[in-house]
C-alpha positions in Angstrom: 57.2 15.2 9.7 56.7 17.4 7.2 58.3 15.7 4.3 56.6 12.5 5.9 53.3 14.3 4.5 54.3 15.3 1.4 55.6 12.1 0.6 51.9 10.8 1.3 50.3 13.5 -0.7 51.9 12.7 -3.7 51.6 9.3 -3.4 47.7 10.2 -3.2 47.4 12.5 -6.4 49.8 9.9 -7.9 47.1 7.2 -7.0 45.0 8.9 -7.7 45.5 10.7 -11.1 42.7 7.7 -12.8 45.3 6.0 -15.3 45.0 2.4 -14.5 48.1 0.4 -13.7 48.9 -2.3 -15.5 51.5 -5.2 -15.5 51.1 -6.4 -19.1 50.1 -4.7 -22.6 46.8 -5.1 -23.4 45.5 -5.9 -26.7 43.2 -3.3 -28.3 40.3 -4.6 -30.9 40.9 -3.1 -34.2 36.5 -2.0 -33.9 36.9 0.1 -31.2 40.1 2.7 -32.8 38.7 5.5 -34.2 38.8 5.3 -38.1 40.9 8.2 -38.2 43.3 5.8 -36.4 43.4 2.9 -38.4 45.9 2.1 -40.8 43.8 1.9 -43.7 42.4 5.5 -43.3 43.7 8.2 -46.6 44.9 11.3 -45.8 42.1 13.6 -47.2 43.0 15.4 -50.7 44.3 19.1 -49.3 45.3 22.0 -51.5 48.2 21.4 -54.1 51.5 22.1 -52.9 53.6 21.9 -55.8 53.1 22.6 -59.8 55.4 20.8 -62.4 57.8 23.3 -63.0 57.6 23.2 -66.8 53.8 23.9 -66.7 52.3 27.6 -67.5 50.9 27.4 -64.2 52.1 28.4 -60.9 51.2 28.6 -57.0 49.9 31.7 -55.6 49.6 31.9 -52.0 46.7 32.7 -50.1 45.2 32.1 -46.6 42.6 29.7 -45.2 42.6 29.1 -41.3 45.2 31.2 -40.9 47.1 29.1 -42.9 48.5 29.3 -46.2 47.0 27.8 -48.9 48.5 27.8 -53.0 45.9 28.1 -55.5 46.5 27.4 -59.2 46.7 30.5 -61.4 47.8 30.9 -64.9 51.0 32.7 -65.5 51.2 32.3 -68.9 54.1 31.6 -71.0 57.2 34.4 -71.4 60.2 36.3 -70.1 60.3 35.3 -65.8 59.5 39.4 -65.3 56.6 38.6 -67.3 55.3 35.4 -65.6 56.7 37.8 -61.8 54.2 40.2 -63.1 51.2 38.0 -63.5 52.0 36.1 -59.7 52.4 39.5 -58.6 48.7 40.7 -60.5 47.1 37.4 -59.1 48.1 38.6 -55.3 47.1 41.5 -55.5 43.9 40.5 -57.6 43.0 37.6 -54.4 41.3 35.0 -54.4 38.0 33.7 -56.8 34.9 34.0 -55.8 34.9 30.5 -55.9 37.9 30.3 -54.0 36.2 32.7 -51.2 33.3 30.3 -50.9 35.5 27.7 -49.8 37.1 30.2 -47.0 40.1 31.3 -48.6 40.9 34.9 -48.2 43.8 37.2 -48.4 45.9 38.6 -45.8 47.0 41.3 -48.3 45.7 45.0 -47.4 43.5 46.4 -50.1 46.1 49.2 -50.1 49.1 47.3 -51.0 50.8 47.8 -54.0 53.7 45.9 -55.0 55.9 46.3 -58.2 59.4 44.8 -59.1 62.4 47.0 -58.2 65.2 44.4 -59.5 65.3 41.0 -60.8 68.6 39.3 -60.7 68.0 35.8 -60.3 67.7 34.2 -58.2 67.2 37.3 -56.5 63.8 39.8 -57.0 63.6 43.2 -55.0 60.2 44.2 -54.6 59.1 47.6 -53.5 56.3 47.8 -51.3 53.9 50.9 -51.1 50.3 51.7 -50.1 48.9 51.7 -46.5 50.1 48.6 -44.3 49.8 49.8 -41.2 47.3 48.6 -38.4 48.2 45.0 -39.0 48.8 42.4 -36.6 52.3 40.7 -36.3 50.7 37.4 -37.5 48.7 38.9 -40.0 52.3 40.5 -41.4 53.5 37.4 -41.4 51.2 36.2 -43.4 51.4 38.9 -45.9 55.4 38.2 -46.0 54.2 35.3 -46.4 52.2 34.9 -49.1 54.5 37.6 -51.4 57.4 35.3 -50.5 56.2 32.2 -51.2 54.5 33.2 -54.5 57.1 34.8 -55.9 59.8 31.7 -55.1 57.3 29.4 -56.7 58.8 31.1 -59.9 61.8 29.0 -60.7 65.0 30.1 -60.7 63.4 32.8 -58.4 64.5 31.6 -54.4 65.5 35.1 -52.9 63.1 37.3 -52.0 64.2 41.2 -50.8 61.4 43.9 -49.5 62.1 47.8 -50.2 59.9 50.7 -49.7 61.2 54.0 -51.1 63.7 52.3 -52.9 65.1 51.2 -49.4 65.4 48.0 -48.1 62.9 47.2 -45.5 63.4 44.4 -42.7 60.5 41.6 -42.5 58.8 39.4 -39.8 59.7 35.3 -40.4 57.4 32.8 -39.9 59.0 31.7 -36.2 58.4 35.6 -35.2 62.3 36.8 -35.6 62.9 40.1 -37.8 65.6 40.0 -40.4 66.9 42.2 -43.1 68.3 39.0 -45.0 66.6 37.6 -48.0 63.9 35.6 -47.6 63.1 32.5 -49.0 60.0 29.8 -49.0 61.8 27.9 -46.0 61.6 30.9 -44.1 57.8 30.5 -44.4 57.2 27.3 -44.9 55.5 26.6 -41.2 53.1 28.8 -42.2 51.4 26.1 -45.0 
């Protein structure tokens, strides 16, 4: 009896659940899909993802949406510890105030200094020191984030260690996992 009534009930909410059935496909007129929806819609222009590699320009990360978001910035021509330092001055400098106008912002404490320890490429160590405490996990990640990314847009940078006191510090990946490896823009790329 009682799986009798079951059996009922969900053949009720089943019938119920307002999706029409249907025994053949039904053609839709191309007016009535949303114009987001149609094939001929463009993909609106977002923020540049890439520079050519050979140009005195670079990608510095910051945030919009909580997302991150490369901005152009000039790193001049030179030795690659010169060009680290000026991705590393632009960080820390954030974004313009024309850049702000548009919503982009930094998830960088005011507090954070950040200098290079090593450079051996593709590896760069960089020491971390200033206040950092009272952020969030995600906002940490963003931080890792936008150092990690920055700095790999720096070619033949693509390893990224974090020390503070000269001691290597473990970081928070993009998926939420902590590691003590070197990190690289794949470990962050979700975040874009």
């Amino acid at each position: 009896m009682r799986k009798a009534a079951l059996a009922v009930a969900a053949a009720l909410v089943l019938a119920g659940c307002g999706v029409p059935v249907q025994d053949d496909p039904v053609e839709v007129r191309p007016e009535i899909v949303p114009s987001q929806l149609r094939p001929e819609a463009t993909a609106r222009p977002g923020p540049p993802t890439t520079v050519d590699p050979s140009s005195p320009k670079t990608l510095v990360q910051f945030v919009r949406a909580d997302r991150l978001v490369g901005s152009v910035r000039d790193v001049r021509a030179g030795s690659l510890e010169d060009r680290l330092g000026a991705v590393l001055s632009a960080l820390i400098a954030g974004p313009t105030d024309d850049e702000q106008t548009k919503g982009i912002s930094t998830a960088l404490p005011a507090e954070l200094q950040i200098r290079v320890l090593s450079l051996e490429p593709p590896r760069v160590t960089l020491e971390l020191s200033g206040d950092t405490d009272g952020k969030s996990a995600a906002e940490n990640v963003l931080v890792v984030g936008q150092i990690v990314l920055s700095v790999t847009a720096l070619s033949p940078v693509s390893e990224v260690r974090l020390a503070r006191d000269g001691l290597p510090v473990e970081a928070l990946l993009a998926d939420g996992a902590l590691t003590a490896e070197p990190l690289r823009a794949v470990d962050y790329a979700a975040l874009r």
